[in-house]
Rosetta silent file (secondary structure, phi, psi, omega in degrees, C-alpha in Angstrom):
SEQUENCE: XXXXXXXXXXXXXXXXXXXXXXXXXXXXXXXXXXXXXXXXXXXXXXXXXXXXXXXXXXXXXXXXXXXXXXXXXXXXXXXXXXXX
SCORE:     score description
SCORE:     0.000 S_00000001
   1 L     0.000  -31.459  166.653   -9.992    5.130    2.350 S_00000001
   2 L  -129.466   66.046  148.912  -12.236    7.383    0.951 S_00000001
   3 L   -74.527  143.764  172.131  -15.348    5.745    0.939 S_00000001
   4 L   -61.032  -30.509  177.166  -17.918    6.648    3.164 S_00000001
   5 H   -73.406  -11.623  168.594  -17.758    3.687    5.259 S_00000001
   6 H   -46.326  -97.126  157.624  -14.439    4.161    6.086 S_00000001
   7 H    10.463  -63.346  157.228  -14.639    6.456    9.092 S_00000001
   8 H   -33.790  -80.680  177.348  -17.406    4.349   10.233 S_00000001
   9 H   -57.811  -72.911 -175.302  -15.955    0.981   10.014 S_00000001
  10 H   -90.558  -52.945  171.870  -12.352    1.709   11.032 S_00000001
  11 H   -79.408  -11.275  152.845  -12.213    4.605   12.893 S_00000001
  12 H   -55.210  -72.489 -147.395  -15.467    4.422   14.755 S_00000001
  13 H   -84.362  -15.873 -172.679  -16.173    0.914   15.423 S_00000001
  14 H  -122.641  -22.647 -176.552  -12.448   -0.531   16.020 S_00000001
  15 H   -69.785  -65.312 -159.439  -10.396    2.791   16.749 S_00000001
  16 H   -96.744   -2.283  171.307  -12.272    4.810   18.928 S_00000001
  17 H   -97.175   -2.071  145.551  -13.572    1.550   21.136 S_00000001
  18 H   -57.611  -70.336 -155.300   -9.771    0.587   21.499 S_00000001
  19 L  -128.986   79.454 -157.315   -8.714    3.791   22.419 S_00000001
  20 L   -87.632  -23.166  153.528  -11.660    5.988   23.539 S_00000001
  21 L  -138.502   38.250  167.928   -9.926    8.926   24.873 S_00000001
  22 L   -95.475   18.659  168.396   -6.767    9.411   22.606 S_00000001
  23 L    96.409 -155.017  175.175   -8.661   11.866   20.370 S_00000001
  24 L  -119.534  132.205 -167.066   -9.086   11.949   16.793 S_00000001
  25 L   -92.984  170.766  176.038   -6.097   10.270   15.200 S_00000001
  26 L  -105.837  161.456 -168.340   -4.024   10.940   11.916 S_00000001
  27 E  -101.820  135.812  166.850   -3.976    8.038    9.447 S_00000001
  28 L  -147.414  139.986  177.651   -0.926    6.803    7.466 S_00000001
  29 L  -159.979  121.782 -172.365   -1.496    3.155    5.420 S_00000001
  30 L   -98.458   81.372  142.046    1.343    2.027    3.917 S_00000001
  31 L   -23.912   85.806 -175.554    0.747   -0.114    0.263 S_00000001
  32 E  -115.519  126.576  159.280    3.726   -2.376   -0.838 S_00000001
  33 E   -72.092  110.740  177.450    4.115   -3.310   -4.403 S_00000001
  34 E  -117.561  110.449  167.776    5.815   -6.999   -5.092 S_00000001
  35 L  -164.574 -117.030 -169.530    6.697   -7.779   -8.768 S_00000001
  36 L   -73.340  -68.229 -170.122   10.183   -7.012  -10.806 S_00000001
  37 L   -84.590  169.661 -168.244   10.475   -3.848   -8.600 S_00000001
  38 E  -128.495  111.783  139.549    8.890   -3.337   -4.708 S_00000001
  39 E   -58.505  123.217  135.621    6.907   -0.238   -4.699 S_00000001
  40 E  -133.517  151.167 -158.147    5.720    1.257   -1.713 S_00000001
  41 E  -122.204  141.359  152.735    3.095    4.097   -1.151 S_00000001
  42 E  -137.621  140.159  177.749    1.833    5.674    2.154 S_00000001
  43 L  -120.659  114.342  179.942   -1.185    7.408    2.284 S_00000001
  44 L   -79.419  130.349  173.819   -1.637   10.035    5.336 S_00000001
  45 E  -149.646  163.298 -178.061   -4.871   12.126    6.327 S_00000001
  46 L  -125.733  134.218  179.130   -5.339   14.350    9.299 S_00000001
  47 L   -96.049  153.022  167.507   -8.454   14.815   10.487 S_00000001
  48 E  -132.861  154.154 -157.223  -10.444   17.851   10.313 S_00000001
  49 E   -83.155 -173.942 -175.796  -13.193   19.346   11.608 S_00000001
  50 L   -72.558  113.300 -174.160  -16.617   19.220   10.132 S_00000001
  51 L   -73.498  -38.268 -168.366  -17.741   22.644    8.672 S_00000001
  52 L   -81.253  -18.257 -170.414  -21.492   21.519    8.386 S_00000001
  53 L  -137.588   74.958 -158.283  -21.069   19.464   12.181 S_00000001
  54 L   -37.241  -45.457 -169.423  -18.853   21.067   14.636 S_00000001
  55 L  -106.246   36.375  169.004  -18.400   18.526   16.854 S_00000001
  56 L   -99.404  137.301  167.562  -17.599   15.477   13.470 S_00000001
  57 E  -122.040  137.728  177.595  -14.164   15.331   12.097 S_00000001
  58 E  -117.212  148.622  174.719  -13.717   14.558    8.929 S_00000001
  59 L  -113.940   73.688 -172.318  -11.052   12.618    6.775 S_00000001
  60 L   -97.164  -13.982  170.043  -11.661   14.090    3.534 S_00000001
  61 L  -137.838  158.637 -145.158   -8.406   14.645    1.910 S_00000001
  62 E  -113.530  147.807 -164.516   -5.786   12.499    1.539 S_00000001
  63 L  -133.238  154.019  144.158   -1.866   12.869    0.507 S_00000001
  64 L  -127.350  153.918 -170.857    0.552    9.918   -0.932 S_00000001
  65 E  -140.766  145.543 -166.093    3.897   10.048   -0.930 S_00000001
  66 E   -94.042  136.537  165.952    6.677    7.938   -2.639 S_00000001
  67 L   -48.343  -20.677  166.865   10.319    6.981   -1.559 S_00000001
  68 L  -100.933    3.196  179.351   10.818    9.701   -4.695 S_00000001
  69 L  -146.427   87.735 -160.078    8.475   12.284   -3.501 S_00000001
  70 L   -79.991  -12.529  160.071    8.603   12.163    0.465 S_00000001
  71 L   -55.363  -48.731  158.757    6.157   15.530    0.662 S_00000001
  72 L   110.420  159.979  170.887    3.346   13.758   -0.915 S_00000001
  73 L  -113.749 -163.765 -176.591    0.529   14.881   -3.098 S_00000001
  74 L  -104.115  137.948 -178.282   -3.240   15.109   -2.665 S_00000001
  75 E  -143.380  137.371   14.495   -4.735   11.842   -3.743 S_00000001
  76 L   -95.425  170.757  170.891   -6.757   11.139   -5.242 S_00000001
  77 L  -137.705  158.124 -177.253   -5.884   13.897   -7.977 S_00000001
  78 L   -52.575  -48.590  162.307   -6.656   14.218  -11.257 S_00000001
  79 L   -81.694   -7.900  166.718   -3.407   13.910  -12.909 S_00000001
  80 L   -65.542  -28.747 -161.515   -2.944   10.395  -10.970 S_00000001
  81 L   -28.776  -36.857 -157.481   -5.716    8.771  -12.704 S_00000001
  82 L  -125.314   25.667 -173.934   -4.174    6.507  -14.620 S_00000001
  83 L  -113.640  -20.279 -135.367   -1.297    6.005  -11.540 S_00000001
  84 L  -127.857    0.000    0.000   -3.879    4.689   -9.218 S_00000001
């Protein structure tokens, strides 16, 4: 998700040639965990625009949020590290 090719790859080439005038969309990808307990994570980004390219939106920061923490955090972050 935050790789450079992301953007590229999914929201260029399959996103915006689906749906070519809905805009720039917000992202949510949902991550389920199967083992003793079922996990699940969703991670949400909004796009924003480009400060260096006016008319590029960028998906540079990213939040996840937990069935115990439905506000979400910035991911990745620093204190997650060893979470991720």
């Amino acid at each position: 998700m935050t790789s450079p090719s992301f953007k590229s790859e999914i929201i260029d080439e399959q996103y915006r040639r689906k749906y070519p005038s809905w805009g720039d969309p917000e992202l949510a990808v949902t991550v389920t965990l199967r083992g003793k307990d079922i996990s699940a994570y969703q991670f949400t980004c909004k796009p924003e625009k480009s400060e260096s390219d006016s008319g590029n939106v960028t998906y540079a920061q990213w939040y996840v949020q937990t069935p115990d923490d439905t506000v979400g955090k910035p991911y990745p972050d620093s204190g997650m590290e060893n979470e991720k």
